[in-house]
N, C-alpha and C positions, 0 to 999 in steps of 0.2 A: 701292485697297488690297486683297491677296490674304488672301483668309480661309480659305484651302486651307492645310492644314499642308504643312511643308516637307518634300522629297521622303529618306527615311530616307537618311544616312551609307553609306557601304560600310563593309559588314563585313572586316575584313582578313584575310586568309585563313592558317588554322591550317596548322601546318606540321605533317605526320603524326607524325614524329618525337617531338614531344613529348605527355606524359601528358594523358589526357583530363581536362576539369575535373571534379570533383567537386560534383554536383547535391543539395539537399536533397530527400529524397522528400517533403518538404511545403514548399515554399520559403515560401509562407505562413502558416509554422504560427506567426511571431514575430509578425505581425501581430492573429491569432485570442484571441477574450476567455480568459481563463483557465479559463475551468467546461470549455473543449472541449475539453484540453488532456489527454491521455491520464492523463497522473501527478497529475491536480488532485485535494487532499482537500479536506472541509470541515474549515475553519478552528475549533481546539479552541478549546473557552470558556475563557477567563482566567480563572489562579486566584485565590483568595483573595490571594496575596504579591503578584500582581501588578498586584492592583487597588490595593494598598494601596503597593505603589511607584511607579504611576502619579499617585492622589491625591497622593501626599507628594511627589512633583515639580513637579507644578499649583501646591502652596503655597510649593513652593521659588522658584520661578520669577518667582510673583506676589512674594514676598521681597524677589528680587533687583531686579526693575522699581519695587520703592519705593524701597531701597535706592540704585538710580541716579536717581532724583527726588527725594531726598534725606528721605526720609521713614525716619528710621531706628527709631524706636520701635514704627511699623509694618511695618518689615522684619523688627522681632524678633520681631513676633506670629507673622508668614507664617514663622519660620524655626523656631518651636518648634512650631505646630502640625503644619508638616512631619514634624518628630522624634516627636512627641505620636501619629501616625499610625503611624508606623512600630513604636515602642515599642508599643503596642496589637494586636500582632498575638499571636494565641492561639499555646502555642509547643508544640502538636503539628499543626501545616501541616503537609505532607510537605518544601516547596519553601522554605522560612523563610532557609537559605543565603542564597537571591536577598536577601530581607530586613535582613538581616546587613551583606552588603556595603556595600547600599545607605546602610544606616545608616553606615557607616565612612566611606564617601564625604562624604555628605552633610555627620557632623561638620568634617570636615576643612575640607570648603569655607565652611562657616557660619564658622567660626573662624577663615580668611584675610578675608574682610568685618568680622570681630569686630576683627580684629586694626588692620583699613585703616581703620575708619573708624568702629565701633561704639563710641566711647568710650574709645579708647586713646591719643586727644590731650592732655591736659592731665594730665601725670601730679604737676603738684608738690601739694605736701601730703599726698601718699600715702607709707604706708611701704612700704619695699625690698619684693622678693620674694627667696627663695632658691633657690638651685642644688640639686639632689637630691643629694648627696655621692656613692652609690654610683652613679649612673648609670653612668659612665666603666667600668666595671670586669663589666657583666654579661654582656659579650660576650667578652670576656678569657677565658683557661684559662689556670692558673697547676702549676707543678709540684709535683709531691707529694715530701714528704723522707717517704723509706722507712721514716726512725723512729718514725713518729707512729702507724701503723696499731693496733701490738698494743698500746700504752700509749691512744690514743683509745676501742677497742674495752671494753679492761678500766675505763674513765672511763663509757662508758654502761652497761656494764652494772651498775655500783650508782648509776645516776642515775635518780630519781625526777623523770619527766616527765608531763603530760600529753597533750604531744604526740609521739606516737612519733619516734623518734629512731635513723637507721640508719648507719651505717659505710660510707660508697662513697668510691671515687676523687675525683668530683667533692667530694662534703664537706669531705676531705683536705685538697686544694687550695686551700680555702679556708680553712680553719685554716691550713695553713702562711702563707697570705697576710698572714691577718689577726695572724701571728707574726711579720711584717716590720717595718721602722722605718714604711713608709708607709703599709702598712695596718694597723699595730696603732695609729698616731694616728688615721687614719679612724674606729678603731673607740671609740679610749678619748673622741672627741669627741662621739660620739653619744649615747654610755654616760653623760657630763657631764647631758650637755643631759637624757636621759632624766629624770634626777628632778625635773625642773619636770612634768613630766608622768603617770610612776611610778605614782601611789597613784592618780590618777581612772582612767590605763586599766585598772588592777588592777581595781579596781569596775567598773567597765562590763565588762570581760571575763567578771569573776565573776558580773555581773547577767545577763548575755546567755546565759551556760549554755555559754561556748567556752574552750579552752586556757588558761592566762596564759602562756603559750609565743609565742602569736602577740604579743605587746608587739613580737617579734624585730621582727614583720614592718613594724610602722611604723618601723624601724630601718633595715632596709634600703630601704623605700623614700621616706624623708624625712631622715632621721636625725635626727627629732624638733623639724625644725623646723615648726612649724604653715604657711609660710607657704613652702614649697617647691612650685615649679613645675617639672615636666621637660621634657621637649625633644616632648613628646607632648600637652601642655597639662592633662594629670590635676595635678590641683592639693590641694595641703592635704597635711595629719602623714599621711593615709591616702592620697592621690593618685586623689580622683574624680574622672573627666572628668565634665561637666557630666550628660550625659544622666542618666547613671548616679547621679549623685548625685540628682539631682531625684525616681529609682526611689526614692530610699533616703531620702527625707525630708531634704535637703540644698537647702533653696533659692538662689536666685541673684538678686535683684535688683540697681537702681543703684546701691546704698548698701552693700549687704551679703553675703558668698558667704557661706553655713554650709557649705559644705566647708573651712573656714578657721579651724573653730571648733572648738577641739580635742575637747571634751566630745561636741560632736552629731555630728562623723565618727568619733569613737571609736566611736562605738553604731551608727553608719550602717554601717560597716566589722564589727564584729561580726556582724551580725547577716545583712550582704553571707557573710558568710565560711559562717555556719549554714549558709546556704540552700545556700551551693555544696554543704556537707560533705552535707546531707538528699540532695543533688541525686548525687553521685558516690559516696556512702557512704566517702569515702577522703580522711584530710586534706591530703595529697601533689597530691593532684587539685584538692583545695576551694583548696590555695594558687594553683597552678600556672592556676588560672580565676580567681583574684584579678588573676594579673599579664597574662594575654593575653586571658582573656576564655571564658567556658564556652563558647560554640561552638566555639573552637577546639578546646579539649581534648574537647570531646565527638566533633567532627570525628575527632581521631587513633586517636579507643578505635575510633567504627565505621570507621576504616579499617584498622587492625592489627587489632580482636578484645581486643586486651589491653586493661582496666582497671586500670593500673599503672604510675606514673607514671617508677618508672628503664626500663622496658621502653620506653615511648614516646621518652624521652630518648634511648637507644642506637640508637631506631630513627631519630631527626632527623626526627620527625613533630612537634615542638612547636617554636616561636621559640625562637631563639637564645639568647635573653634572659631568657627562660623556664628555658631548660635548666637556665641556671646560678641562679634565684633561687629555686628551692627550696634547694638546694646551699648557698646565703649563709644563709639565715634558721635551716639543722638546724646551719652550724660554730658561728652566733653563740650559738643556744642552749646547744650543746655545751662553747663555751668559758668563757660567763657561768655555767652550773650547774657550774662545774668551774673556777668563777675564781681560787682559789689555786694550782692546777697552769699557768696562764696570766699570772701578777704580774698578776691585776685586782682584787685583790681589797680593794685599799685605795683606789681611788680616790670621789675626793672628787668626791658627787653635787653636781648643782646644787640649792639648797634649791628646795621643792614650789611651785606659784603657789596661794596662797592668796586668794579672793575670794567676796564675796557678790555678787549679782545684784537688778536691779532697772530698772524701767521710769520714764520720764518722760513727762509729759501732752504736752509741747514737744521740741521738736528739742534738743538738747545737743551745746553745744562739748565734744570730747573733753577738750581743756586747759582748760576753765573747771571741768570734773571734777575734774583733776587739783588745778588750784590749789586747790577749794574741800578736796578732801583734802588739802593740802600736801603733795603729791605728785609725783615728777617727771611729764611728759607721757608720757615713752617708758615708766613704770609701766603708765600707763593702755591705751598701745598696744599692750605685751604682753601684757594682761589681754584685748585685746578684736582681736585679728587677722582675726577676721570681716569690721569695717568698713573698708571702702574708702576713705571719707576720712575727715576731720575732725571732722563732723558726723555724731551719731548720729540719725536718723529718731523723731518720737514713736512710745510707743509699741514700741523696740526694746527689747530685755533686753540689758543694760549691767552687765559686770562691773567692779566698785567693788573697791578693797583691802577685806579682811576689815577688819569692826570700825566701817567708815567712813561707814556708811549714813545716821547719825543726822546726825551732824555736817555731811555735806555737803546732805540736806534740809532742817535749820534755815538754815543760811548760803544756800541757795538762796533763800529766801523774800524779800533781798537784792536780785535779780534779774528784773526785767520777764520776765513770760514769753516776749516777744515778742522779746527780746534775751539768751537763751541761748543760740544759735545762735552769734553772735558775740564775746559781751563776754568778757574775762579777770576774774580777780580776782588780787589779791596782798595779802597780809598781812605788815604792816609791821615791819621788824625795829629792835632798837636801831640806831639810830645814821642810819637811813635817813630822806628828806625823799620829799614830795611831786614836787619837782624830778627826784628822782633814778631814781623809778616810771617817773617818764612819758619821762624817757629809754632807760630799760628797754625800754619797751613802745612807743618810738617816738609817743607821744602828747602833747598839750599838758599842763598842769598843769588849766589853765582845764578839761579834756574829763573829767576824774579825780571818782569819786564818792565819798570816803570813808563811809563804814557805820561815821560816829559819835555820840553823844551830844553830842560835845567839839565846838566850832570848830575846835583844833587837834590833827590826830589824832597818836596816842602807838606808841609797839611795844607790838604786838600786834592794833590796828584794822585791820581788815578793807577795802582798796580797791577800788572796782570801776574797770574801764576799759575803758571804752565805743570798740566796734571799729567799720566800717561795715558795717553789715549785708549780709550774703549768701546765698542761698538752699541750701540743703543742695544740693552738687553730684552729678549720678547719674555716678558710675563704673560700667561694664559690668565684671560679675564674673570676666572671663575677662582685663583687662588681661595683655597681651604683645606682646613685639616679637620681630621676627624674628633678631635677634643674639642668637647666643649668649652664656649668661651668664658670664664669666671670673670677675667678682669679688662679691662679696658683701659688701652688701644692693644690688641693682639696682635701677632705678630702674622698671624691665616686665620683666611676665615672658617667660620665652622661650617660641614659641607654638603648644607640642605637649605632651601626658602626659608622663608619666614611659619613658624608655627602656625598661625593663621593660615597659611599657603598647604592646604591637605593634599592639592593637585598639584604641586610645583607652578603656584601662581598663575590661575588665568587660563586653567588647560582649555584647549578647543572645544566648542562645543556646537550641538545641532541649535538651529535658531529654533527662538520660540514664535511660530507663526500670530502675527498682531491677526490673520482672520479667522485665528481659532480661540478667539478671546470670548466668544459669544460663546460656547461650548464650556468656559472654563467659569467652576464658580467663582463669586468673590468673598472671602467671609469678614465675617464683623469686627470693623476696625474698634479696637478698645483704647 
């Protein structure tokens, strides 16, 4: 065996003719560590955002690894503490942008897991969700009738608002719209629904120390239904995406979203809206960071200079969506303070939801509520759109019809505490048997507890009927499916914010300093 290397190839010989190769003067220099390397710096220290979007990836990650091991209650840990992380960042960073994104990212993805597997299997016993009415329409531009400008203009100026109120093109537009067959029903339906709701947001507006001009704005983006979901996944009368609600004192467990809950996102929303106005000095701005998000809008001021939200508009520095949702919320104020120049001015509100409130030791059938108020069930479920199913959690505040508190506490005392969760009750009318209950109720007669004195109970005795028991079920507060929603009440919701919502409603953003207002132009209010 020859241990000699093999005697070198012939080289083939270059023909002069052609160009010489081109040599590296360090043919070695890809091989060499990087410190020798002429251009090498030392590597800058990581900032603050980005230690803080690396952590919150660490727990996104660890999330999603339980998530696929099927551990879902611990993926929801690892996926809020992710967000928990990110929301925690001080918001004068220099670099917070990076943070921002990241955060928008991150919801999204959390909310496609939320959506596959997080509790959006078993949707029966839950009620519908609703379609946002306006969505459809805030990317739209509508034409303006020439007629309207000098008759609108002469309309605000003897109109007493608190929220200022301007004359543009874009506003035009949307009065003419909402003067259409199909947008002036869009508009008379919301207006409907409005007075089940009316006199609490009045109060909470006037308690929170902001406009009662902004009612518009849960108008435009619910149109007053509590239980509206947009294609963005901001959810409720006000449309928080989760984060953001959780900032604002809006919890979310299995059982219960209180973005859901008209009273606590009325005041969540309020006081969301302060902060912008303290944050921007300008209510045009404070709205216009309701619907995409103060980062953004802070974004567009320091990239124009202008703090001024038709300036920005003209410049196509804010979402689309944006553009036109100041524009909806100044026509609809405009047309409602000026509702007999509009024929609204007789419509017939929906009467106000009147209820008291109250807590139980035990878990509570929503419909054993009801019955023990003699009341329909779907009463009790428009009272209380917060909870997710059936079962109210011990210990939750449970809106009761006014007046009914007494009555349904004695009649409870009726009721194993251990079988409130499940049992119905019925109160027996002339004419009806035993028999004909437990047909009702799908029940035997034998299974039936009458709450009598008598052997044989009479109209007006009090039934119990005993169901099988079953453990209060956890719905995840984000229920949605990825179809969109065509008709109303759906069955999930569909599983993104509201249109209006570009950043998943209200992303974080870096404050706009009020001392760098002297730097900043103002342009010309039209």
């Amino acid at each position: 065996m020859a241990f000699l290397p093999p005697a070198p190839e012939p080289v083939p010989s270059i023909s002069p003719k052609g160009e010489a190769p081109r040599i590296s003067s360090n043919p070695y220099i890809a091989d060499s560590p990087g410190f020798l390397e002429p251009s090498a710096q030392l590597s800058e220290k990581p900032t603050q955002s980005t230690l803080r979007v690396q952590r919150a990836e660490e727990r996104f990650k660890a999330g999603r690894e339980l998530y696929q091991a099927g551990d879902v209650d611990g993926a929801r840990q690892e996926f809020d503490r992710a967000v928990d992380i990110l929301l925690g960042t001080p918001e004068n960073v220099p670099d917070r942008a990076k943070v921002e994104k990241k955060l928008e990212q991150m919801v999204a993805a959390i909310h496609r897991y939320d959506v596959n597997g997080m509790g959006a299997g078993d949707l029966s016993g839950l009620q519908g969700y609703d379609r946002v009415p306006l969505e459809d329409i805030l990317e739209m531009t509508f034409p303006i009738d020439p007629s309207l400008k000098p008759r609108v203009k002469e309309q605000v100026q003897v109109t007493s608002s608190q929220l200022p109120l301007q004359v543009t093109d874009p506003v035009l537009s949307y009065i003419h719209y909402f003067s259409t067959e199909k947008g002036r029903r869009t508009l008379i339906a919301g207006l409907r629904r409005s007075g089940r709701y009316r006199p609490l947001i009045s109060r909470v507006l006037a308690e929170e120390g902001v406009p009662q001009e902004l009612i518009y704005l849960a108008q435009a983006e619910s149109g007053f239904f509590p239980r509206a979901v947009s294609n963005k996944a901001a959810t409720g009368m006000w449309q928080f995406v989760q984060f953001r609600g959780r900032q604002y004192g809006l919890n979310q467990t299995p059982y219960a979203d209180d973005r859901l809950d008209p009273e606590k996102a009325t005041r969540s929303a309020a006081r969301h809206l302060r902060d912008l106005y303290n944050e921007f000095g300008d209510w045009y701005l404070a709205i216009a960071g309701y619907n995409c998000g103060p980062g953004a809008v802070e974004k567009a001021v320091e990239r124009t200079g202008y703090a001024d939200y038709w300036e920005l508009r003209n410049r196509n520095v804010i979402p689309k969506e944006t553009s036109n949702y100041v524009p909806i919320i100044l026509a609809m104020t405009i047309m409602m303070k000026n509702a007999k120049d509009y024929d609204l001015e007789n419509i017939d509100l929906d009467p106000a939801l009147e209820y008291d409130s109250t807590t139980f030791s035990s878990a509570m059938n929503i419909a054993l509520i009801a019955d023990l108020a003699e009341r329909p069930v779907s009463d009790l479920r428009e009272l209380n759109p917060a909870l997710l199913g059936n079962v109210a959690p011990s210990g939750f505040e449970v809106h009761i019809p006014k007046g009914s508190r007494d009555t349904i506490m004695a009649e409870l005392q009726n009721v194993p505490e251990s079988k409130r969760a499940s049992w119905r009750a019925h109160r027996l009318t002339q004419g009806e048997t035993l028999a004909s209950v437990a047909h009702q109720f799908n029940a035997s007669v034998g299974s039936l507890s009458p709450v009598s004195a008598s052997t044989s109970p009479e109209a007006g005795d009090l039934v119990l009927i005993p169901a099988p028991e079953r453990a209060p079920r956890a719905v995840h507060s984000t229920l949605a499916s990825r179809t969109p929603a065509k008709k109303r009440p759906v069955a999930a919701a569909p599983h993104h914010a509201t249109a209006n919502h570009t950043t998943a409603n209200h992303a974080p953003a870096k404050t706009v300093r009020r001392t760098a207002a002297a730097t900043v132009q103002t342009a010309s209010i039209r």
